[in-house]
Each structure stands twice: as structure tokens, then as C-alpha cells.
MARPA-200204 format. One record per residue (C-alpha): x, y, z; residue number from 1. Coordinates in nm, 3 decimals, padded with zeros to 5 digits. Example, Ala and Ser with C-alpha at 12.3 -4.5 7.8 and 13.67 -1.06 7.14 Angstrom:
! residues 2
atom X = 01.230; Y = -00.450; Z = 00.780; seq = 1
atom X = 01.367; Y = -00.106; Z = 00.714; seq = 2
! end
This chain:
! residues 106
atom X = 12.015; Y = 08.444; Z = 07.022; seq = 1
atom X = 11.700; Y = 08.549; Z = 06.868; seq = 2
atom X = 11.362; Y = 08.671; Z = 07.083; seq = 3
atom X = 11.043; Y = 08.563; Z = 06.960; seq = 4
atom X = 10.767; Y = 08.713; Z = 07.030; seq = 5
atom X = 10.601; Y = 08.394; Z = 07.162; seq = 6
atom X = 10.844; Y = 08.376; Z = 07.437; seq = 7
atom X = 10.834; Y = 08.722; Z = 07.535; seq = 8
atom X = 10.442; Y = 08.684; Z = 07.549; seq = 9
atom X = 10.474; Y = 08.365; Z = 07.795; seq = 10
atom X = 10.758; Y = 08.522; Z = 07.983; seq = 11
atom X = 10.581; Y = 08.814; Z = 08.083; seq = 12
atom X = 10.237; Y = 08.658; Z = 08.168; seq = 13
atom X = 10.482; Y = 08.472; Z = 08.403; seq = 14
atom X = 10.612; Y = 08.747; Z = 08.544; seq = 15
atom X = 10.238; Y = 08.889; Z = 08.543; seq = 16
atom X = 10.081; Y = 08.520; Z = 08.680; seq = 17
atom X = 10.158; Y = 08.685; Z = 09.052; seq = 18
atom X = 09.909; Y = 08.898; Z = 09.240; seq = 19
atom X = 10.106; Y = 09.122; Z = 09.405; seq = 20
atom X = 10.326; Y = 09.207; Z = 09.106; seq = 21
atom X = 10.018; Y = 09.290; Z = 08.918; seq = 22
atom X = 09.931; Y = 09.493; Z = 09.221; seq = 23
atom X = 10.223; Y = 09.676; Z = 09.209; seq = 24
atom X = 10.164; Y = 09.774; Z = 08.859; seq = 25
atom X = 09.852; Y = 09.932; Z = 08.958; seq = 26
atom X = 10.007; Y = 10.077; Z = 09.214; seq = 27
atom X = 10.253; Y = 10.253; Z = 09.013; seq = 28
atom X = 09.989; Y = 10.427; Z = 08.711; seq = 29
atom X = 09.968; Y = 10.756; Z = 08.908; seq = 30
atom X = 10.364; Y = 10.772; Z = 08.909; seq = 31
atom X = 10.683; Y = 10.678; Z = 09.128; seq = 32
atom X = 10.656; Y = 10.533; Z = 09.466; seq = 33
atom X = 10.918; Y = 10.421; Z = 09.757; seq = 34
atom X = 10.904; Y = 10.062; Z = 09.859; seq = 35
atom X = 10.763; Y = 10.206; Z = 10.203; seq = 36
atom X = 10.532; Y = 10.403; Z = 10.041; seq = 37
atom X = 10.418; Y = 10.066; Z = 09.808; seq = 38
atom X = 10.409; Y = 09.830; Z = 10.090; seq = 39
atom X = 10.183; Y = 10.118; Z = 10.337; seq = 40
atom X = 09.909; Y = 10.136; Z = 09.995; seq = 41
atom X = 09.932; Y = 09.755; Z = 09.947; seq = 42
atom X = 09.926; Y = 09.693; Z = 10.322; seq = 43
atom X = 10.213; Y = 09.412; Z = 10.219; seq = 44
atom X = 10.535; Y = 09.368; Z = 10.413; seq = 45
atom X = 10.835; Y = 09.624; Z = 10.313; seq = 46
atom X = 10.999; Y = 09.291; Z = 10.202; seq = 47
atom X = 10.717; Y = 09.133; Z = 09.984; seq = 48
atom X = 10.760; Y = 09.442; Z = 09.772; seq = 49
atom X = 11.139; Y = 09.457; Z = 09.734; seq = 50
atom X = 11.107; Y = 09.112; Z = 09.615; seq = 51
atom X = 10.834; Y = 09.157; Z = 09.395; seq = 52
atom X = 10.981; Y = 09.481; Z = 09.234; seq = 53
atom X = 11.349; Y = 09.319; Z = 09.165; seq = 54
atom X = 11.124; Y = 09.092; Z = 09.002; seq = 55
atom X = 10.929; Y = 09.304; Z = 08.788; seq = 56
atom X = 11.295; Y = 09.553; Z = 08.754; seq = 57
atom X = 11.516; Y = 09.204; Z = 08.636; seq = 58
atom X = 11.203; Y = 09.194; Z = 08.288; seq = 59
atom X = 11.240; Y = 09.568; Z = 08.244; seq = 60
atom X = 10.882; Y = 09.660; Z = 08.353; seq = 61
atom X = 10.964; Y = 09.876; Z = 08.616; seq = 62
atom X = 11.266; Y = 10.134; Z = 08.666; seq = 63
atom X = 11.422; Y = 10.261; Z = 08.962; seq = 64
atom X = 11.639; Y = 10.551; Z = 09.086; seq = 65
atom X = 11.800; Y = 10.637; Z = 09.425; seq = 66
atom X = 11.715; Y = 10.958; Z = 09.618; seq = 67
atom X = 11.918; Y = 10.949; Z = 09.941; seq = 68
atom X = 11.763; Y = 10.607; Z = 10.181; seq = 69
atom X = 11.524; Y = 10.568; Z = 09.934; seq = 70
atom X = 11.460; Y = 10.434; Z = 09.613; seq = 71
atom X = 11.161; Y = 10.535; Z = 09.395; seq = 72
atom X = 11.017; Y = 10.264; Z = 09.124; seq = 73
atom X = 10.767; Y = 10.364; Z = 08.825; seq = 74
atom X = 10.648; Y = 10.202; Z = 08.548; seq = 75
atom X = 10.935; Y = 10.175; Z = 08.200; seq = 76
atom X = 10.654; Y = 10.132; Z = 07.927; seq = 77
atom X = 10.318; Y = 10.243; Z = 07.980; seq = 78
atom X = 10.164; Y = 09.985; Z = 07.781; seq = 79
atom X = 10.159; Y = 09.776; Z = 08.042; seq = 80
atom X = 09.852; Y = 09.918; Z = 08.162; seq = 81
atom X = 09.666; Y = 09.807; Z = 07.823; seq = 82
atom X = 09.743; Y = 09.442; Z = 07.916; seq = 83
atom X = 09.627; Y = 09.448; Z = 08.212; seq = 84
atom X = 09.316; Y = 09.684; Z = 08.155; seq = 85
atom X = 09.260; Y = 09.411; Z = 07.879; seq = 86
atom X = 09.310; Y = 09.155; Z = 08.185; seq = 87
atom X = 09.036; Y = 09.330; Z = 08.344; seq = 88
atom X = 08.769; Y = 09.355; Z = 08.028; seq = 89
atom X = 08.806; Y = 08.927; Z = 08.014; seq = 90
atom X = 08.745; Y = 08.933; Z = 08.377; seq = 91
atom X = 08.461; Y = 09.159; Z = 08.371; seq = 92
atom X = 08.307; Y = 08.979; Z = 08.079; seq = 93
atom X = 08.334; Y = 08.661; Z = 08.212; seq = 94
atom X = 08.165; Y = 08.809; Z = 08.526; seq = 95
atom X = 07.813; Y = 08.913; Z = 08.320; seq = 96
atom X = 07.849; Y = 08.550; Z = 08.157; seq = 97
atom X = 07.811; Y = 08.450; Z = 08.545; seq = 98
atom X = 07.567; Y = 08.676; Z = 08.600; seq = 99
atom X = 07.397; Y = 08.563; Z = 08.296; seq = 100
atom X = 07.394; Y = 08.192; Z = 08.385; seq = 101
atom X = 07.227; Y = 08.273; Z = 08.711; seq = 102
atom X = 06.993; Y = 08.437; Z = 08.642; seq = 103
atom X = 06.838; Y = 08.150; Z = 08.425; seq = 104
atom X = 06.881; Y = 07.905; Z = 08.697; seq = 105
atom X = 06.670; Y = 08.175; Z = 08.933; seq = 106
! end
């Protein structure tokens, strides 16, 4: 079975089409953090994130490793973040064209 890059593409905007997983990304840029600590910065139930993150584990975004009780997730390929810094720029330019229409109705 071949991958095409097509299907990768729609694949992971799937897997990025959900909030919270996109959240968790964020989350995760200044390194490796415990469900626990996750769901306390998210303010998200413990549960929500384990869900989330076996999500985001089962496409290879994130890895984990067990210390002990706990088990520590962080980002597998950085350049995640450009997508969804890119994600951001649309937003952010589609907020000045907003900004922009409204102004001429004013």
C-alpha cells in the first residue's frame, strides 16, 4: 500500500479538525507534560486528555514514555508547530479582512 501525500494531508487536518487536540499541541511547544499536568493548564478533565493524546499518539504526532504513575507526552516532529502557526496567520488575516469590512460600514 502506497501513502500519498493527499491523504496524509486530509488525515491529519482530521486529526487537527478538534480543538482540544490542537490545544494540546500548544500545550506541548515548551516540552513534555503529564496528562495531570495537561488537563490542570487546559483546565479539561484528566480523561478528555488521555483520549485526545491516544489520538494524536495512534498518527505519530505525539510520543510518550513512562516514569513511574506517570506518563509524559511531547511533541515527535516539530513541524507541527509551522502548520498550525500557519493556521494562525489565515486566522489572523482573515480577522483584519473583518476589521477591514467594518470599518467601511462605520
Amino acid at each position: 500500500m502506497s501513502l500519498k501525500p493527499s491523504s496524509f494531508k486530509a488525515d491529519l487536518f482530521k486529526v487537527l479538525s478538534n480543538p482540544v487536540r490542537i490545544q494540546i499541541l500548544d500545550a506541548l511547544r515548551t516540552g513534555e507534560r503529564s496528562v495531570n499536568d495537561l488537563a490542570e493548564w487546559l483546565e479539561i478533565e484528566p480523561s478528555s486528555i488521555s483520549q485526545q493524546l491516544a489520538v494524536l499518539r495512534s498518527r505519530n504526532l505525539v510520543s510518550s514514555r513512562k516514569q513511574g504513575n506517570f506518563v509524559f507526552y511531547s511533541i515527535r516532529d516539530p513541524a507541527i508547530f509551522k502548520i498550525l502557526d500557519a493556521a494562525l496567520e489565515v486566522f489572523n488575516n482573515h480577522l483584519v479582512d473583518v476589521r477591514d469590512a467594518l470599518e467601511k460600514l462605520a
